[in-house]
C-alpha positions as CSV (number, residue, x, y, z in Angstrom):
1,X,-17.7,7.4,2.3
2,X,-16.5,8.7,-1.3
3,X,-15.6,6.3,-4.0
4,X,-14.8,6.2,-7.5
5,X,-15.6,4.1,-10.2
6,X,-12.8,2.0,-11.4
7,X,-12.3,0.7,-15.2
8,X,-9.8,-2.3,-15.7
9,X,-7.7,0.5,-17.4
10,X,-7.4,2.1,-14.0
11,X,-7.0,-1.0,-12.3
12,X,-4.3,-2.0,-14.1
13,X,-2.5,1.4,-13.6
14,X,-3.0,1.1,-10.2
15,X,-1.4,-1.8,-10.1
16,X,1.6,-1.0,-11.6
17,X,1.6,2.0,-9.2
18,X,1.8,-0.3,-6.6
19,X,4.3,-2.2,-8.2
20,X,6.8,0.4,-9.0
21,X,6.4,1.8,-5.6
22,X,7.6,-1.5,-4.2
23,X,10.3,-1.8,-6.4
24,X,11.8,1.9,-5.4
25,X,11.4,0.6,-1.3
26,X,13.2,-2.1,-1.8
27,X,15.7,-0.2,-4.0
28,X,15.9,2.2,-1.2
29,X,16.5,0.1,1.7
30,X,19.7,-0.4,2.6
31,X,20.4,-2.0,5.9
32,X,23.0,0.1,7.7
33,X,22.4,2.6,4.9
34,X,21.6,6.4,5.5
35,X,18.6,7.4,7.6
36,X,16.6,8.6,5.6
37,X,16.8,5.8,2.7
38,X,14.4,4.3,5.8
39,X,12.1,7.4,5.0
40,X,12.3,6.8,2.0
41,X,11.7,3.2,1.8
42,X,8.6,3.2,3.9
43,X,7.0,6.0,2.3
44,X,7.3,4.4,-0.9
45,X,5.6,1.2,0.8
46,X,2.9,3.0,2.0
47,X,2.0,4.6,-1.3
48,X,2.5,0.8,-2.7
49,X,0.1,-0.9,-0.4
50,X,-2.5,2.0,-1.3
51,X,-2.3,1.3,-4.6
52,X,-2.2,-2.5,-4.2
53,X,-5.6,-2.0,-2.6
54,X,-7.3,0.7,-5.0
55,X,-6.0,-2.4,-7.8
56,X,-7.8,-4.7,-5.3
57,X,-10.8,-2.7,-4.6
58,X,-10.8,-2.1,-8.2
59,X,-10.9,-5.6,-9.8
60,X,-13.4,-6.9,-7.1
61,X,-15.5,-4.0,-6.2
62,X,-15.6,-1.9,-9.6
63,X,-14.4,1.2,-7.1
64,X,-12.0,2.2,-4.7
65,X,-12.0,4.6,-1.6
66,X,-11.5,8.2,-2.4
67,X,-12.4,10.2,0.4
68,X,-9.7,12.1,2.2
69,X,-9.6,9.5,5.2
70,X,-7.3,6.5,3.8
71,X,-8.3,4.4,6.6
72,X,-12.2,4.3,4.7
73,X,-9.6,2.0,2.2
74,X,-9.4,-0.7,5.2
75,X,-13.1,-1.1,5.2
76,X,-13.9,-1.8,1.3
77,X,-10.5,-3.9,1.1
78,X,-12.0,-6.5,3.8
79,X,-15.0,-6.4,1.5
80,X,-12.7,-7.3,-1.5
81,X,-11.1,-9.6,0.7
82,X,-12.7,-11.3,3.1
83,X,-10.6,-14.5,3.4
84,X,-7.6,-12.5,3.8
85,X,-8.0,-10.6,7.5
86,X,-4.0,-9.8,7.5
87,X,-4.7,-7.9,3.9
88,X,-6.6,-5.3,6.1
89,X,-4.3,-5.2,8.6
90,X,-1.5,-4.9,6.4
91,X,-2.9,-1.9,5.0
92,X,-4.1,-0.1,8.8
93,X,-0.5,-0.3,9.4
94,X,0.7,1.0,6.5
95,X,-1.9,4.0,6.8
96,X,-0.7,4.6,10.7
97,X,3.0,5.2,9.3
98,X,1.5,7.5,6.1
99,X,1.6,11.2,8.1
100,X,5.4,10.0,9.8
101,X,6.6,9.1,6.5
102,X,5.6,11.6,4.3
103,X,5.7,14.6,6.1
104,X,7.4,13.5,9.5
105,X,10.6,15.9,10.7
106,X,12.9,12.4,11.9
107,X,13.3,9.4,10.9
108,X,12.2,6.2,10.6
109,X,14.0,2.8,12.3
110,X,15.2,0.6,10.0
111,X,13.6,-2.1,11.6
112,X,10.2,-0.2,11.1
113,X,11.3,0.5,7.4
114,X,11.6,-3.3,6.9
115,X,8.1,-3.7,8.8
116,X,6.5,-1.7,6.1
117,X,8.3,-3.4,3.0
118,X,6.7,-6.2,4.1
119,X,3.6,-5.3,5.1
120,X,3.4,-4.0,1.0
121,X,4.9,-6.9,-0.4
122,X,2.3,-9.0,1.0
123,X,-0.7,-6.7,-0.1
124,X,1.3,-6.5,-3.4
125,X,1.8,-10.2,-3.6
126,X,-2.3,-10.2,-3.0
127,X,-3.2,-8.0,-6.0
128,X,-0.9,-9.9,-7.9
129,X,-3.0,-12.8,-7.0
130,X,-6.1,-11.4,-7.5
131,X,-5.6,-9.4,-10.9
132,X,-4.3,-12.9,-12.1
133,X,-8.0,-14.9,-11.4
């Protein structure tokens, strides 16, 4: 597994990666909206709940995941958190939706859009948490 080193400086960046990604998916869903403001919406989750767990990683670890596998992330972000089992979930099924969203050819349900906005918010709402202890 690859990692890199992590200053606060780059955790905090991280973090408000992850923040302004979540802000632009929920700017970008829009229920009944266009198609692909779905596509949009959930690839702008995904890249919010890997950021939320680099900040994660980051701030508890001192180092994140870098390899090319994002799914190595899932690993080192139970480590981080073990007390919170869905935060690793959360992530898996961001990562599952991450080749579909970013370089799929259809679209995304709306329903699975929403799935994802909350799957980030929650692993937002965690490195909020966290980076505030």
């Amino acid at each position: 597994m690859r990692i890199t080193q992590m200053t606060a400086q780059e955790v905090r960046i991280r973090a408000e990666h992850a923040r302004d990604s979540l802000l632009t998916a929920q700017a970008r869903f829009e229920p009944g909206g266009p198609m692909a403001s779905n596509n949009t919406t959930g690839l702008n989750a995904v890249n919010a709940g890997i950021a939320a767990a680099d900040a994660i990683c980051g701030s508890k670890l001192g180092y994140r995941s870098s390899g090319q596998d994002h799914r190595q992330a899932i690993g080192l972000l139970s480590q981080a958190l073990p007390e919170k089992k869905t935060a690793a979930r959360d992530l898996g099924r961001l990562l599952e939706a991450k080749t579909l969203t970013s370089y799929g050819a259809s679209h995304i349900t709306e329903a699975r859009a929403s799935e994802l906005l909350k799957y980030a918010t929650r692993l937002v709402d965690h490195m909020d948490s966290v980076l505030a202890s």
